[in-house]
N, C-alpha and C positions, 0 to 999 in steps of 0.2 A: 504494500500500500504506500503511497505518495502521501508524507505529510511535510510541513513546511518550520523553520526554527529560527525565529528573528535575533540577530544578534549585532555583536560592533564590530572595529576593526579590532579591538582588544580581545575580543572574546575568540574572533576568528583565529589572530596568531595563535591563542593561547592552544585552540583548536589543534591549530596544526603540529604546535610543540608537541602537546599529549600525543597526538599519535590517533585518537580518538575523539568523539564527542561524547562527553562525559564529562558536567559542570559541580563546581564542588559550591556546597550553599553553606553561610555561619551558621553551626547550632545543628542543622539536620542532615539526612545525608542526600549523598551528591544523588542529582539527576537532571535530567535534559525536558524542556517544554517540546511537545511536535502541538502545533497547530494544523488541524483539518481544511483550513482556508488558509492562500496565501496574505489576502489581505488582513485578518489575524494577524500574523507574523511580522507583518510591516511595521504593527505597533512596538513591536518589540528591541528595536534596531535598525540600525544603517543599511544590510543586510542580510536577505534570505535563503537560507541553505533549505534547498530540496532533496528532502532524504527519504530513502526506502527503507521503510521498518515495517516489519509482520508483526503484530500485537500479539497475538493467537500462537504465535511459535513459543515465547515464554511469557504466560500471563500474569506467573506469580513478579516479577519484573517490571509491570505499568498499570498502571491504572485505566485503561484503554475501555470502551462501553461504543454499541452503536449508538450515535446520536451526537454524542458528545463533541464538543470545540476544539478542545484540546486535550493531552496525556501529559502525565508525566513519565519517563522513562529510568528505570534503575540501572540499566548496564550499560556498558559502553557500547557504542556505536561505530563501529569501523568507516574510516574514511573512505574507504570502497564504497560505500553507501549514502554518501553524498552526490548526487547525480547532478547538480548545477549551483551553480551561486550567481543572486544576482542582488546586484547595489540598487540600494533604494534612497532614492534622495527626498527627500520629506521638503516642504513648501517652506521657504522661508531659510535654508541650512545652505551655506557657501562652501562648496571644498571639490575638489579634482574629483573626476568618476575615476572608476578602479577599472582598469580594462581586463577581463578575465576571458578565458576564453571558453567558447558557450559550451556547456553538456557536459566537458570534461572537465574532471577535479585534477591538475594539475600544480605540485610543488618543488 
């Protein structure tokens, strides 16, 4: 399934350092938002990474429900399963677009 994960340019590096997607929160533990809509996602950041994740392969692992807007995710997420990134410039924000190249997750 296609779901979409709004983030920065901070959170992206930090992305790619780990190795994975898999965000560490104060106080609880780590895990990743997928929004069902990409425009969701736009709220979230600079940036929307379109990822393939199967809820239903490990359930105990996300909170995932038909219907629902968004998941939370408990495990890492292989950057193999980032299928696109695309910059999102929000109305009113001044900065260079990020030229990435379309469909492939390339570092």
């Amino acid at each position: 399934m296609k779901f979409y994960h709004g983030t920065n340019n901070y959170g992206l590096e930090e992305t790619k350092k780990q190795g994975y997607l898999l965000h560490k929160r104060k106080g609880i533990s780590p895990c990743t938002y997928l929004a069902v809509d990409k425009k969701e996602a736009e709220k979230y950041g600079d940036t929307v990474l379109e990822v393939e994740y199967d809820p239903l392969k490990n359930p105990d692992m996300n909170n995932w429900c038909r219907g629902c807007w968004q998941l939370r995710v408990y495990e890492k997420i292989d950057l193999s399963k980032i299928l696109h990134i695309t910059p999102y410039i929000k109305a009113n924000v001044s900065y260079p677009l990020i030229h990435l190249t379309d469909s492939i997750f390339l570092w």
